[in-house]
C-alpha positions in Angstrom: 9.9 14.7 -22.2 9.8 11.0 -22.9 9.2 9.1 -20.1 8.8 5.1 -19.8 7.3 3.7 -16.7 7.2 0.2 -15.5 4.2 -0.7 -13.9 3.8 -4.6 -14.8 1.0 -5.9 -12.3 -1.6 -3.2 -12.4 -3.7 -5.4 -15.1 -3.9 -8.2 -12.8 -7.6 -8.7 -11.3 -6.3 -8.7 -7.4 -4.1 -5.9 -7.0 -2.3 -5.3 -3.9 -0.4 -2.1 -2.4 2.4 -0.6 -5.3 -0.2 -1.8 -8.0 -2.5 0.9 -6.4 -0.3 3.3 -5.6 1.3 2.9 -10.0 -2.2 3.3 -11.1 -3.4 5.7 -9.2 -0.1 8.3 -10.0 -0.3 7.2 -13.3 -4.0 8.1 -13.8 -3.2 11.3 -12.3 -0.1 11.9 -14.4 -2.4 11.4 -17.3 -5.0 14.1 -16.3 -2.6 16.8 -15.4 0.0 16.6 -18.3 -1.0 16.6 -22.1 2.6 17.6 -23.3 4.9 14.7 -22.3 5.0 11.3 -23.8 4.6 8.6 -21.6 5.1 5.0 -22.0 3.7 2.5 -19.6 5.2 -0.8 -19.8 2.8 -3.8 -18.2 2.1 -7.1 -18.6 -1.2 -8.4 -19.8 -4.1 -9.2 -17.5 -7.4 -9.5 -17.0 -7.9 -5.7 -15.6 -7.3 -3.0 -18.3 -7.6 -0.5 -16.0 -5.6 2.2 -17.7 -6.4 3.6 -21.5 -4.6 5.2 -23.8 -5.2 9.1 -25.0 -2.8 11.0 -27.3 0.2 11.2 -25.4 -0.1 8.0 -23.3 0.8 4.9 -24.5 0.6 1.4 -22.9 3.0 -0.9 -24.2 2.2 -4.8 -23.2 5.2 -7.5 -23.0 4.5 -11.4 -22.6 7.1 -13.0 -20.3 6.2 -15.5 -17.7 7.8 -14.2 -14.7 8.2 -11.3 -12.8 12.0 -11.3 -13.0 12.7 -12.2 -16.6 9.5 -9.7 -17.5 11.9 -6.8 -15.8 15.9 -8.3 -16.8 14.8 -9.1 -19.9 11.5 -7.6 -21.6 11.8 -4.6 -20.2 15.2 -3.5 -20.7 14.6 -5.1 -24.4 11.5 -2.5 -24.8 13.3 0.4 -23.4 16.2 -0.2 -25.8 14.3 0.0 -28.4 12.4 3.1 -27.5 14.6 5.2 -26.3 13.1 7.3 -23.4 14.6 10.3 -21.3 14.1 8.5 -18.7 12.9 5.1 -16.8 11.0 4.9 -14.2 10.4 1.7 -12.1 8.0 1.9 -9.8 7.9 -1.2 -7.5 11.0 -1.8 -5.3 13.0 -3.4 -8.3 14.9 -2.2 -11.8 16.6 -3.9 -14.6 20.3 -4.4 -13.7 21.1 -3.2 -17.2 20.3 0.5 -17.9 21.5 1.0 -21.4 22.3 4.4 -20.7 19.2 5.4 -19.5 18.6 7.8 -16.4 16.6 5.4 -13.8 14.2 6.9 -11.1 13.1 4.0 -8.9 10.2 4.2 -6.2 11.4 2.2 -3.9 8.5 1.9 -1.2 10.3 -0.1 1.7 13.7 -2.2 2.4 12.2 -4.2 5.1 13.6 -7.1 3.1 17.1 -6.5 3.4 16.2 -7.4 7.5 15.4 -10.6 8.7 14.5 -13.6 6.6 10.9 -14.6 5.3 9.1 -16.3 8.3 7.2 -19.9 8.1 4.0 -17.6 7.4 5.1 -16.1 4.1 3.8 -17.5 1.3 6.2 -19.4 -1.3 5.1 -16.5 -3.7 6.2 -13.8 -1.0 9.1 -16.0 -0.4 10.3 -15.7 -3.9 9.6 -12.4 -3.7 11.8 -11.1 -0.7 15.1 -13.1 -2.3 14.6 -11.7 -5.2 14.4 -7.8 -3.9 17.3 -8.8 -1.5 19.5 -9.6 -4.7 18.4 -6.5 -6.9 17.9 -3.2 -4.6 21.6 -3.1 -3.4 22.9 -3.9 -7.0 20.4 -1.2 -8.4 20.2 1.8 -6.1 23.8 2.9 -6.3 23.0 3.7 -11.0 19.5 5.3 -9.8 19.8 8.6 -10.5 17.1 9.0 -7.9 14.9 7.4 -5.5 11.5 8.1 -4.8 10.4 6.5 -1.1 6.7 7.2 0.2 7.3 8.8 3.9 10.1 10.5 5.6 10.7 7.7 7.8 11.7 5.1 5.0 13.7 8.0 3.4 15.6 8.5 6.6 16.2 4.3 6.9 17.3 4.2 3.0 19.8 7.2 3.6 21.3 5.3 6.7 21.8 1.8 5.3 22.9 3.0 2.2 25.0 6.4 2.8 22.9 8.2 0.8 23.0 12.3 0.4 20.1 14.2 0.6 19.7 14.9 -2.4 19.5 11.1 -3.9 16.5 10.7 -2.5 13.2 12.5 -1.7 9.8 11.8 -0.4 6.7 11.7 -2.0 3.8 10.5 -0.5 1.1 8.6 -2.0 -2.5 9.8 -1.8 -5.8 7.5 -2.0 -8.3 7.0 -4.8 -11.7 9.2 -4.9 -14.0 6.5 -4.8 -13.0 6.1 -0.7 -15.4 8.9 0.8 -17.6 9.0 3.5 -21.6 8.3 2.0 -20.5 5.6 -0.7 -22.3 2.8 1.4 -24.7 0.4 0.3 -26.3 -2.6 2.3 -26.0 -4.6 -0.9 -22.5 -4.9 -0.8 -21.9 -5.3 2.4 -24.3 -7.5 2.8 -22.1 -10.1 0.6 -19.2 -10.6 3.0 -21.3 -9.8 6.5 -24.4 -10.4 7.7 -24.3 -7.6 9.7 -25.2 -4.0 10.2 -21.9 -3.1 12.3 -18.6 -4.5 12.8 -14.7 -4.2 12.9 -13.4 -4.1 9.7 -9.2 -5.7 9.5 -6.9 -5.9 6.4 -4.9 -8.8 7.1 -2.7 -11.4 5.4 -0.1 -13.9 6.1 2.5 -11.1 5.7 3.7 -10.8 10.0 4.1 -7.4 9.6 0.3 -7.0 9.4 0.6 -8.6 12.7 -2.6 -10.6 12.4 -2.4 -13.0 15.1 -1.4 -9.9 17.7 -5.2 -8.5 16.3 -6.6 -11.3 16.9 -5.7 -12.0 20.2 -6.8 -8.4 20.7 -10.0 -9.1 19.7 -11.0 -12.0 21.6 -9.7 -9.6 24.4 -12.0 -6.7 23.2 -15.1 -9.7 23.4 -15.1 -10.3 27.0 -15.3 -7.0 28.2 -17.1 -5.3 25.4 -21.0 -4.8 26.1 -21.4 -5.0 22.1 -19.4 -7.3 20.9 -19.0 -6.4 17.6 -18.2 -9.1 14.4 -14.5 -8.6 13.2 -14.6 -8.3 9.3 -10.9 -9.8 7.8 -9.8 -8.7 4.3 -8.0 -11.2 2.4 -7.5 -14.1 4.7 -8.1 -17.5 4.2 -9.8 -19.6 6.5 -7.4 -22.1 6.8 -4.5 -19.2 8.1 -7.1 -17.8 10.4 -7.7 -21.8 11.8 -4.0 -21.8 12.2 -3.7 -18.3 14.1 -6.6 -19.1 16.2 -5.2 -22.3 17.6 -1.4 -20.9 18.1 -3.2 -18.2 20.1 -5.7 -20.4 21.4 -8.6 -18.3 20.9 -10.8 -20.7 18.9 -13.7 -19.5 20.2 -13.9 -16.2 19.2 -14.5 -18.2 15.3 -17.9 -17.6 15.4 -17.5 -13.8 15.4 -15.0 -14.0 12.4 -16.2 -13.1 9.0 -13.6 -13.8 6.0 -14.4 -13.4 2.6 -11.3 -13.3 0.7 -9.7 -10.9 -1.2 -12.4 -7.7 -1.5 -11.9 -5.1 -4.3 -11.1 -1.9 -4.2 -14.2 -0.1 -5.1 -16.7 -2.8 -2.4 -13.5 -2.2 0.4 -14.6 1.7 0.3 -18.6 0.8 0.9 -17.0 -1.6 3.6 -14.9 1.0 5.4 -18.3 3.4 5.8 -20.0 0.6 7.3 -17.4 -0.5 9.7 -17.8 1.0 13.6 -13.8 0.8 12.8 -10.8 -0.2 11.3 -7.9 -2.0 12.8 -4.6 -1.3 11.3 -2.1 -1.8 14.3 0.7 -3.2 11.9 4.2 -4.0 13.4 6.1 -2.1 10.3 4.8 0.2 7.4 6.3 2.2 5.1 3.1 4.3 4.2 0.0 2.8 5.1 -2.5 4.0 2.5 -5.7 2.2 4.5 -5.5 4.7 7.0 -6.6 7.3 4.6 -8.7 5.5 3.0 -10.3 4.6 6.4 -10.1 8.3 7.9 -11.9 9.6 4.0 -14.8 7.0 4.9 -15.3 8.7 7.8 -14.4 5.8 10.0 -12.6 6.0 12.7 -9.0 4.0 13.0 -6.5 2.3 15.2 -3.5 1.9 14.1 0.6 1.0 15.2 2.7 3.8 17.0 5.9 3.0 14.9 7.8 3.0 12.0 5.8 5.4 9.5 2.6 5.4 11.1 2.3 8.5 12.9 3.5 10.5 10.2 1.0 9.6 8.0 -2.2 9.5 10.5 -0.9 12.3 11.8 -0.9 14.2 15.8 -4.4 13.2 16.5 -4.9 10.0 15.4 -5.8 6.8 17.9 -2.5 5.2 18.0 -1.6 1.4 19.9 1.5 -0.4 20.9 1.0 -3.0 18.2 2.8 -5.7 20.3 0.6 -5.3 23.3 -2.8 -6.8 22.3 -4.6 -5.2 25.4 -3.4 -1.9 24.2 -5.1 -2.4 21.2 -8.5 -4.1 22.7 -8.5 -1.3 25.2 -8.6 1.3 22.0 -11.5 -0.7 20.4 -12.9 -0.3 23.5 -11.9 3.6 24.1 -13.8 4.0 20.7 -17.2 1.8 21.5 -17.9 3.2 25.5 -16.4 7.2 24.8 -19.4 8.5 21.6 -17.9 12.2 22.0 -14.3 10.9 21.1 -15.7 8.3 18.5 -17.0 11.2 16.9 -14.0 13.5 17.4 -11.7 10.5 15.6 -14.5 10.8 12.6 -14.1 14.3 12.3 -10.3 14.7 12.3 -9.8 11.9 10.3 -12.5 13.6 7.4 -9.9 16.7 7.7 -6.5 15.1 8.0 -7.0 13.1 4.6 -7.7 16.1 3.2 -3.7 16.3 3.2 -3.2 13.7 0.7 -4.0 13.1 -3.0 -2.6 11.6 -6.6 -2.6 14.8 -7.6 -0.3 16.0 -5.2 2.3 12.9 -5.6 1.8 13.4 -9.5 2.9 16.7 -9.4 5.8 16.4 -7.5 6.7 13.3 -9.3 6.8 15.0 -12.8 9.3 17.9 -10.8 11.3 14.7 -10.6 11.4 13.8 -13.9 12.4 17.5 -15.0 15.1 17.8 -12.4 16.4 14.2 -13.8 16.0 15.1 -17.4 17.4 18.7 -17.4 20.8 17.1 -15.3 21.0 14.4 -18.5 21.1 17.2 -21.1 23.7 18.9 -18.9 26.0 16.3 -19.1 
């Protein structure tokens, strides 16, 4: 087989969700097949995380958007080369296929809902007009469409009319490096100045329902007897200063600690030092920092919608993610119960156990023979 794959942002320094989840299947593709040939198209950056071997090839292309780099550098590239098959693996495709069989991973279509709130960014803005014009012009020429839980599958097949067979699930897995033991008191010792602590992934995204966290925290203080630090993951100070005062909890600033964007590989040593992690989102299609949490050995509250308990699965520590009492009274179930903290540490060890690259790659390359063989039949 000859198999093109888009993945145009994983060279850039601060990755975000799909970037991780292209690398890390790619990487796995490139251990566990040495027959195909694989092209990855990216753009350049300052992170070349992926190398070539024999039969894996990375094919750069210079174009200063993310747009015209996929309608018009990419379908240029593929042109030329030819492949069995394309596949794009961030949401959006080229809207011309030259004949090509397209497979698209299409991780969410929260998009196609309600418009961008004050709290996007421009950049996310931008972002969420342009997937609004391109998914429903692209999906009906994908010869299929990859979606990373059974409950976005379900929502793409009812918008859309889909049959069963035009889509199937494939969940993502986490990378190795999150396990429990990697800590160091070096590393965490550059974004906190102390031993324990709530660890939250937030950004100016509302489904990550920051605000509804924070209130929940300032909650969690005044009845807590430790009153543990909340660690936030790439958030500004000046979007926390505007959450606090619109929830007029300004006074729970001091206890904030919010370095930025944190890499992958320090975000792993951060989740073992963490008492817990806080992922009550309103709305995820996956939710890959519960397993990395759960790997860590640290113990996790997160939403009870949309894909959420199908990934932590039946025994997870689940709040109403609109209710910030439910969620400070979970903090709080963790901190004053020790025999079900340490029940939460020990499920979560097992349950991410389910999930790994490998197993996505493998069913992803299943994919890319069921795609191909139904070309040559033609």
């Amino acid at each position: 087989m000859k198999i093109a794959i888009e993945a145009q942002r994983i060279f850039r320094i601060n990755k975000h969700g799909m970037d991780f989840v292209a690398l890390g299947v790619i990487r796995e593709l490139q251990k566990i097949d040495t027959e195909d040939e694989f092209y990855i198209f990216v753009s350049p950056g300052e992170d070349p995380c992926l190398k070539e071997s024999s039969n894996f090839h990375i094919i750069e292309l210079n174009c200063p958007t993310y747009p015209l780099w996929e309608q018009v550098a990419l379908p240029r590239a593929v042109q030329k080369l030819k492949p069995d098959l394309l596949h794009c693996t961030s949401n959006t495709a080229p809207f011309i296929r030259n004949g090509t069989p397209l497979v698209l991973t299409l991780h969410d279509i929260i998009y196609l809902g309600r418009r961008p709130s004050i709290n996007h960014s421009l950049y996310q803005k931008m972002g969420w007009y342009y997937r609004r014009m391109n998914v429903p012009f692209v999906l009906p020429r994908c010869t299929k469409i990859i979606s990373v839980s059974e409950f976005e599958c379900k929502r793409i097949r009812r918008i859309f009319h889909f049959s069963n067979d035009k889509i199937i699930c494939i969940h993502n897995g986490f990378n190795e490096y999150f396990h429990a033991k990697s800590y160091s008191p070096e590393i965490v010792d550059k974004y906190i100045a102390e031993k324990d602590y709530l660890l939250f992934l937030g950004n100016t995204d509302p489904k990550k329902n920051t605000a509804k966290v924070l209130k929940a925290y300032s909650l969690y203080l005044k009845k807590s007897a430790r009153k543990l630090p909340l660690l936030i993951a790439d958030l500004k100070e000046k979007a926390i200063d505007k959450l606090l005062q619109s929830e007029r909890i300004t006074e729970i600033k001091s206890k904030l600690f919010f370095p930025g964007y944190i890499s992958n590989t320090d975000l792993s040593v951060l989740y073992n030092g963490a008492f817990a992690f806080l992922y009550p989102s309103l709305r995820e299609s996956f939710g890959i920092p519960i397993l990395e949490a759960m790997a860590c050995g640290t113990p996790v509250v997160t939403g009870n919608t949309t894909a959420m308990p199908e990934i932590a699965g039946p025994g997870a520590l689940f709040a109403n993610p609109k209710d910030a009492n439910d969620i400070a009274s979970k903090i709080l179930l963790l901190e004053e119960n020790e025999k079900f903290y340490k029940q939460q540490v020990v499920y979560g060890l097992e349950h991410a156990k389910s999930f790994s690259w490998r197993k996505s790659a493998e069913a992803l390359l299943e994919v890319y023979k069921e795609v191909i063989t139904k070309k040559s039949h033609k």
